[in-house]
C-alpha positions as CSV (number, residue, x, y, z in Angstrom):
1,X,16.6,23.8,-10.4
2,X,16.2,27.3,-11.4
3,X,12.2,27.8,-11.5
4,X,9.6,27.5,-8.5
5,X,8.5,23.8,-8.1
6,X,4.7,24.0,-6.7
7,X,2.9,21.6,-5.7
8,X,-1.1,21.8,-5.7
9,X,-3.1,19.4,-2.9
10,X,-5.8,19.0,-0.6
11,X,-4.8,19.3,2.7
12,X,-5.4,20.8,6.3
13,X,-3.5,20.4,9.5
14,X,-3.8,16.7,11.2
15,X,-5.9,18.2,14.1
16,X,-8.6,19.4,11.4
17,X,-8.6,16.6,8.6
18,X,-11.4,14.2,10.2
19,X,-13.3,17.7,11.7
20,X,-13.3,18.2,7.8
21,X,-13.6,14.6,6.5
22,X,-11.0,15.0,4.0
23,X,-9.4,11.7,3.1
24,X,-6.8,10.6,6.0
25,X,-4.8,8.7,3.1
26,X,-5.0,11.8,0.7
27,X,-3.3,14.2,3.6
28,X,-1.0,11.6,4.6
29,X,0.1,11.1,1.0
30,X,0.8,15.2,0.7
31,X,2.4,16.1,3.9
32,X,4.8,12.7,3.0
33,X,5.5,14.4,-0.1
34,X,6.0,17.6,0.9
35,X,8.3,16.2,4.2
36,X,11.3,15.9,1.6
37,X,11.5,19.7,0.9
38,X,11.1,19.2,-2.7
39,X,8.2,22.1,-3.2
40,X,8.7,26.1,-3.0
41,X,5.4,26.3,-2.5
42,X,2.4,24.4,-1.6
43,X,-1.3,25.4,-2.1
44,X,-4.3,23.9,-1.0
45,X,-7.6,24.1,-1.8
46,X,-11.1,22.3,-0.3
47,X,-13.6,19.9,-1.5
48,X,-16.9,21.0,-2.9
49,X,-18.4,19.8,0.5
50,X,-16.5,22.1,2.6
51,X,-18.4,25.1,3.3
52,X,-18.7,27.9,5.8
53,X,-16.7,29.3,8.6
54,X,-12.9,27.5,8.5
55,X,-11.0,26.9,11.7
56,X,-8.5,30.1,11.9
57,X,-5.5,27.4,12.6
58,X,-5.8,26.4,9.0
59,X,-4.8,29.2,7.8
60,X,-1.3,29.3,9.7
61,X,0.2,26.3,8.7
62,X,3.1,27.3,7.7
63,X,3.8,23.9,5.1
64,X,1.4,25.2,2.6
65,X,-1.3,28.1,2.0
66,X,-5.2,27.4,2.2
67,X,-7.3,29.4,-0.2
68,X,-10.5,29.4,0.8
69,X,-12.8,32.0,-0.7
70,X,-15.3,34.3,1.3
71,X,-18.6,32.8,-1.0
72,X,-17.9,29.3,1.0
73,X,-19.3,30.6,4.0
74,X,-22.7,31.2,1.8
75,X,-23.1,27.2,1.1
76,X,-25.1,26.1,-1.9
77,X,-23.9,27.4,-5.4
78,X,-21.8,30.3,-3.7
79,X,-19.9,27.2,-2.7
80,X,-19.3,25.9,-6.3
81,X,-18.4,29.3,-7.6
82,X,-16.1,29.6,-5.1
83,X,-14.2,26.6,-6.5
84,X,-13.9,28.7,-9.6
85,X,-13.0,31.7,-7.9
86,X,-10.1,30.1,-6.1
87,X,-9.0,28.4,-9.5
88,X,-8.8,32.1,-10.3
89,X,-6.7,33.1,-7.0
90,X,-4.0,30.5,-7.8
91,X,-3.5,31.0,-11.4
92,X,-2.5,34.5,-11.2
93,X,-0.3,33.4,-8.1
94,X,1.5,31.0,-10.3
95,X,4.8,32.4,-11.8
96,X,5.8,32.0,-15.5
97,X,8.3,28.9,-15.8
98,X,7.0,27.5,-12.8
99,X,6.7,23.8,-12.3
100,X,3.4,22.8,-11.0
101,X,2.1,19.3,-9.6
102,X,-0.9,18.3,-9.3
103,X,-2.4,16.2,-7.0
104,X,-5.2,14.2,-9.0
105,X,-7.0,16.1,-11.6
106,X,-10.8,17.2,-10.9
107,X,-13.4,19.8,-10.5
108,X,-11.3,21.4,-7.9
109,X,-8.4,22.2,-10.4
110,X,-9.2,21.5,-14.0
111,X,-10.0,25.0,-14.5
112,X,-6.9,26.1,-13.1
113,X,-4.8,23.4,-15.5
114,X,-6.3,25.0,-19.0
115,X,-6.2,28.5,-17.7
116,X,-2.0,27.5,-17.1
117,X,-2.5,25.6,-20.4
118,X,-3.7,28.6,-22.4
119,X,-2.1,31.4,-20.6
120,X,0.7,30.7,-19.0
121,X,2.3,28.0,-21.2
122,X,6.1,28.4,-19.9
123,X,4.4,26.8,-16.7
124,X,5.4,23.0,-16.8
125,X,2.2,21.3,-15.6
126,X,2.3,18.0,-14.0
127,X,0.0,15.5,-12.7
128,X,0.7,12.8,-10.0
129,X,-2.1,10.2,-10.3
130,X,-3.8,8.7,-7.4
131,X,-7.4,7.6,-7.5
132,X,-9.2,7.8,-10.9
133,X,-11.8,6.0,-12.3
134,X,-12.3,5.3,-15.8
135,X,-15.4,5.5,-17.2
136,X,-17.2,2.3,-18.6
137,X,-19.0,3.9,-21.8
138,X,-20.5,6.6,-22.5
139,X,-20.0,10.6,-21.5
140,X,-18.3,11.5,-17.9
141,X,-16.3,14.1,-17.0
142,X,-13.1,11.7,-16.1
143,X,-13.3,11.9,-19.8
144,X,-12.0,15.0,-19.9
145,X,-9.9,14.7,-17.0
146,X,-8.0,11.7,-19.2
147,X,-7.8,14.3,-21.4
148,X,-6.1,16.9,-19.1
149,X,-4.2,14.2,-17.6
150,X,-2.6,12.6,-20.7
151,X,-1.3,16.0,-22.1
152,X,0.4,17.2,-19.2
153,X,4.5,17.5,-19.6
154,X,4.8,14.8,-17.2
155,X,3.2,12.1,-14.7
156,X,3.8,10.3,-12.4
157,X,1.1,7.3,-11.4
158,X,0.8,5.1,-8.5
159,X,-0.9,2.4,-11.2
160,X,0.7,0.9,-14.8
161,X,-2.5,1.5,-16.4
162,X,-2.5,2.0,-20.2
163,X,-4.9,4.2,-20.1
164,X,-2.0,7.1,-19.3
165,X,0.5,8.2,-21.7
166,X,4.1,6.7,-21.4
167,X,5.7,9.1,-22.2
168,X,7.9,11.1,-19.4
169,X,5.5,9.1,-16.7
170,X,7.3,7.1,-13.8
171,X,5.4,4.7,-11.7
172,X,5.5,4.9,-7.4
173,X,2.9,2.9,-6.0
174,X,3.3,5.2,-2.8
175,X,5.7,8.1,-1.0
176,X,6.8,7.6,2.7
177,X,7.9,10.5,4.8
178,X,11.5,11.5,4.9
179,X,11.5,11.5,9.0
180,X,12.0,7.9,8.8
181,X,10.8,5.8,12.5
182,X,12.3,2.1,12.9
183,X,8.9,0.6,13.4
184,X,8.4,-2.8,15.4
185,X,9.6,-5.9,13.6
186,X,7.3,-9.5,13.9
187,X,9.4,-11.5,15.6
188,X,6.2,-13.8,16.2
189,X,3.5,-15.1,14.3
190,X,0.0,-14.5,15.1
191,X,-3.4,-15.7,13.5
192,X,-4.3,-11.7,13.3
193,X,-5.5,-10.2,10.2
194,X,-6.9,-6.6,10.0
195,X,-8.9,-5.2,7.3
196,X,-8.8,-1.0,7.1
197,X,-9.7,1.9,5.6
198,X,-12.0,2.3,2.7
199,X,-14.7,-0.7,3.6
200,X,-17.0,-0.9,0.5
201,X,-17.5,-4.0,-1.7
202,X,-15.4,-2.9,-4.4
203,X,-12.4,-1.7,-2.2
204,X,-12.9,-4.3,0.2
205,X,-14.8,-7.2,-0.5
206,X,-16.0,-6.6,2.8
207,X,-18.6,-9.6,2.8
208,X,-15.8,-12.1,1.4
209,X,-13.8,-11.3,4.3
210,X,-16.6,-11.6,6.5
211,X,-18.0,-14.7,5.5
212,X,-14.5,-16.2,5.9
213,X,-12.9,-15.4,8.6
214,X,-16.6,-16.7,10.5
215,X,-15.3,-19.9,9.5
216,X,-11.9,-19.7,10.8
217,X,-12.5,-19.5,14.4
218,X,-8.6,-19.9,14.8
219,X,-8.1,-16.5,13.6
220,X,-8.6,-13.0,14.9
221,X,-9.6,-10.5,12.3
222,X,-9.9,-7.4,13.1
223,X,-11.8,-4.3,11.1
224,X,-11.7,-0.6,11.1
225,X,-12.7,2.1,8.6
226,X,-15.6,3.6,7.0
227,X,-18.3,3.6,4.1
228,X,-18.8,-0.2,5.3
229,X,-22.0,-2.4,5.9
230,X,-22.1,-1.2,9.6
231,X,-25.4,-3.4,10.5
232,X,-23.3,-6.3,8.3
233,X,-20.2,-5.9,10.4
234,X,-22.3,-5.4,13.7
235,X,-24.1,-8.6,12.9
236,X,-20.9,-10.5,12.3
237,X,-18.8,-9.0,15.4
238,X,-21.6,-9.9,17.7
239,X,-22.2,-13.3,16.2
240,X,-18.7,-14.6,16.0
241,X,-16.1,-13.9,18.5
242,X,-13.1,-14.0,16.4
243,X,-14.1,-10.7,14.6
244,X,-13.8,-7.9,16.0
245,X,-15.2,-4.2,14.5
246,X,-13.9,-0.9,16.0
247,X,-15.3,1.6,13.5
248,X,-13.2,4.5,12.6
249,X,-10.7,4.9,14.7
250,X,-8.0,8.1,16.0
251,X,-5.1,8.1,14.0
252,X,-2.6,6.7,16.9
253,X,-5.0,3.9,18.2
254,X,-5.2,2.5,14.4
255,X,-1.5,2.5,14.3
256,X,-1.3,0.7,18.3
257,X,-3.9,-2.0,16.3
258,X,-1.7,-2.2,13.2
259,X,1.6,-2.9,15.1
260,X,-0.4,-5.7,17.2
261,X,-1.7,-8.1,14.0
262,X,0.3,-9.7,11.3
263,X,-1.4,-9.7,8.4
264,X,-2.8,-6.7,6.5
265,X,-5.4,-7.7,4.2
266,X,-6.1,-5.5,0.7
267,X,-8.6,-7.5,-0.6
268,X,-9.9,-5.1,-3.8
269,X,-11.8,-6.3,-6.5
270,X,-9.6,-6.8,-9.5
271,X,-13.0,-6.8,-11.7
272,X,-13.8,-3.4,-10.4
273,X,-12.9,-0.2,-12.1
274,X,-12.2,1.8,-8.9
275,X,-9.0,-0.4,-8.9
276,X,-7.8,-0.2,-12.0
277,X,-5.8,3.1,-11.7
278,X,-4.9,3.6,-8.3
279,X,-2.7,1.5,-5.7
280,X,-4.0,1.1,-2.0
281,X,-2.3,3.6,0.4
282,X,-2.7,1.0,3.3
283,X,-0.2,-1.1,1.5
284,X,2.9,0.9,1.5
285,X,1.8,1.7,4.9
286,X,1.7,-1.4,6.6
287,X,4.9,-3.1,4.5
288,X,6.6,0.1,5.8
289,X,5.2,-1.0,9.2
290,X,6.6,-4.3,8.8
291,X,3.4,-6.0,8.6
292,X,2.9,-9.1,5.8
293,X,0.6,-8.0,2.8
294,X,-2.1,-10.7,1.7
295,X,-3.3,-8.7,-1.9
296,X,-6.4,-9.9,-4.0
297,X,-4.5,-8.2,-6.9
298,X,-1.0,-8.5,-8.3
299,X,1.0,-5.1,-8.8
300,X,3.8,-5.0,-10.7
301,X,5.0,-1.5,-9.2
302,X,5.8,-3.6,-6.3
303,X,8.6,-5.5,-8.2
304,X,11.5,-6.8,-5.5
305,X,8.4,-6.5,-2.6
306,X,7.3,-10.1,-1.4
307,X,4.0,-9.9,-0.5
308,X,1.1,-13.1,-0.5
309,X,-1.6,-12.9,-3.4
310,X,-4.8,-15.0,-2.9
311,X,-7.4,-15.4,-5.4
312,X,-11.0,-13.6,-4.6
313,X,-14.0,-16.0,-5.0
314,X,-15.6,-17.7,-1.5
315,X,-13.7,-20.7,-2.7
316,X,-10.6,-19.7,-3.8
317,X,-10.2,-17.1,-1.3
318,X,-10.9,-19.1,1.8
319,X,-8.6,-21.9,-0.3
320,X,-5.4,-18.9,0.2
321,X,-6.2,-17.9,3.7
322,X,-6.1,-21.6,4.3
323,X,-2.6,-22.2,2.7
324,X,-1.4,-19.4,4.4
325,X,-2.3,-20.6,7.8
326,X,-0.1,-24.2,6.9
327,X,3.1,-22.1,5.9
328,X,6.0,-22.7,8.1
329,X,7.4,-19.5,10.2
330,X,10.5,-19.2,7.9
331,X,8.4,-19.2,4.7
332,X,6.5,-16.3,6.9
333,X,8.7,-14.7,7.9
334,X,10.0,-14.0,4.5
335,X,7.3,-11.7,3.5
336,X,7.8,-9.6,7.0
337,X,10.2,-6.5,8.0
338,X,10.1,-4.9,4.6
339,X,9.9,-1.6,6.3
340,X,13.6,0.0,5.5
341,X,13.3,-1.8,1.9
342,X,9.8,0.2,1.2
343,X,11.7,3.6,2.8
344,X,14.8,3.5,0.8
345,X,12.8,2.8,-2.6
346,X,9.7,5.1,-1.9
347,X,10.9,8.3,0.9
348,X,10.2,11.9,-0.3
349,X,14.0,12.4,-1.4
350,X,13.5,9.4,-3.8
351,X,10.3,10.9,-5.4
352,X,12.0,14.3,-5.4
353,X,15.0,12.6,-7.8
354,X,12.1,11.3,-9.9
355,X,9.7,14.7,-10.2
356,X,13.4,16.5,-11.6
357,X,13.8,13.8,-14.2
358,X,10.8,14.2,-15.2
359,X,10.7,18.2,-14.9
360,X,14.0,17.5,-17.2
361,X,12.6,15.3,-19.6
362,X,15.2,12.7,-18.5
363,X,12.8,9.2,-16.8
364,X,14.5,6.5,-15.6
């Protein structure tokens, strides 16, 4: 490759992402990427939220460079003209005949994509999609992201939606890092089921779960995250003994937790538009892990990957978590210790191979 590859992201060092509430699964997603070598350079910019003095240790990371203008530290509207302002920064940083990636396109760097677009056009502008929701009717500005999106020189998505152009696209439901661990096989099968991460209704049919796992006093279920029914899960955990909630826990006691259960639930609601575009981070993760994926939806990105799928009414979902209680071990066991399947298919090197076909126009 004879031009800069550059890769645009959110990111901060691990010891500031929670100090900053960025997304865990967002940063974990980028430094994955970026762990294959693949990018020349790497900037990062902050969500609209993040204002005011910034830790001096995020500036000297040396696997990518914050901007982070001076009118932050003003809050308010300095904060959003900042955004703009940094747009601003990284456009005249960008080299002609560059290949840029986006991570996501939004407020943070939709500016900076038609300034490329209209100014720099020998810049090859890409977009990896992660989280995007369509809008239902009417006027949003996802609209215009779409837009954006769908004329970009390539994509690659972590959902088949048809609502993204075809053409030069590849799907990857997910990237794992290239420094590859041998994580702890099952070997024996618990009654342990943990819910994670993103906890609202539409993520999580956290009150599905709830309600049946309080009738299946055989099972442990276990439940840590955030933007959950805290009182609802308090009332539950205190009420039934079987479920347990831990809130949002440090990054190395979730993964102590995750190596200790069985079965990671993704229980999303297929109905729901936050799900139509995006593929849950805590999937790759735990198949990587080893773990046994029960998924409310089917994905066909995850062709070759055995994982359970249970319907997601009371009925039909306490009707799967009951057939998968009466499975025999070896029928279990079948849908465990994926992990070196999900690296080989999904590590940085892989998505590397991918971003040059693309960059080339050749997509296999």
């Amino acid at each position: 490759m004879n031009y800069p590859r550059i890769f645009w992201t959110c990111i901060l060092p691990e010891q500031l992402i929670g100090q900053y509430k960025l997304s865990f699964a967002g940063c974990n997603f980028s430094f994955n990427l970026i762990s294959g070598g693949g990018f020349d350079h790497v900037y990062s910019m902050m969500p609209l939220f993040v204002g005011g003095e910034m830790d001096p240790s995020a500036f000297t990371d040396n696997r990518f460079e914050l901007i982070y203008d001076n009118l932050r530290k003003r809050r308010g509207i300095w904060q959003k003209l900042a955004v703009l302002k940094e747009q601003w920064t990284i456009f005249r940083k960008i080299p002609r005949k560059a290949s840029l990636w986006f991570y996501n396109i939004n407020t943070l760097n939709a500016l900076l994509f038609i300034l490329l677009k209209l100014f720099k056009p020998s810049v090859q502008l890409n977009v990896i999609v992660l989280d995007f929701i369509p809008v239902a009717k009417g006027w949003g500005l996802n609209n215009i992201y779409i837009r954006l999106i769908n004329s970009a020189d390539g994509r690659i998505c972590l959902a088949n939606s048809t609502r993204f152009k075809k053409e030069n696209a590849a799907i990857l439901p997910g990237v794992t890092s290239i420094s590859h661990k041998r994580f702890p096989k099952i070997e024996i099968l618990q009654k342990k089921f943990l819910l994670s991460g993103y906890l609202s209704e539409e993520i999580a049919q956290l009150s599905l779960v709830l309600n049946t796992f309080s009738q299946l006093p055989e099972c442990e279920l276990y439940v840590t995250g955030s933007n959950g029914n805290e009182n609802l899960l308090k009332e539950y955990s205190k009420k039934y003994s079987n479920i347990h909630w831990y809130g949002q826990l440090p990054f190395t006691h979730y993964m102590e937790l995750l190596h200790k259960i069985t079965f990671q639930l993704s229980t999303r609601d297929p109905k729901a538009l936050e799900n139509q575009c995006n593929f849950p981070s805590k999937v790759i993760e735990a198949l990587l892990h080893n773990r046994i994926i029960i998924s409310t939806i089917h994905y066909p990105q995850l062709n070759g990957i055995r994982y359970i799928e249970v319907e997601s009414t009371n009925k039909t979902f306490m009707r799967g978590i009951r057939s998968i209680l009466e499975m025999s071990d070896d029928t279990l066991l079948s849908y465990a210790n994926q992990g070196e399947v999900i690296y080989r298919a999904f590590n940085a090197h892989q998505w590397n191979k991918i971003m040059s076909n693309i960059e080339g126009g050749i997509v296999h």
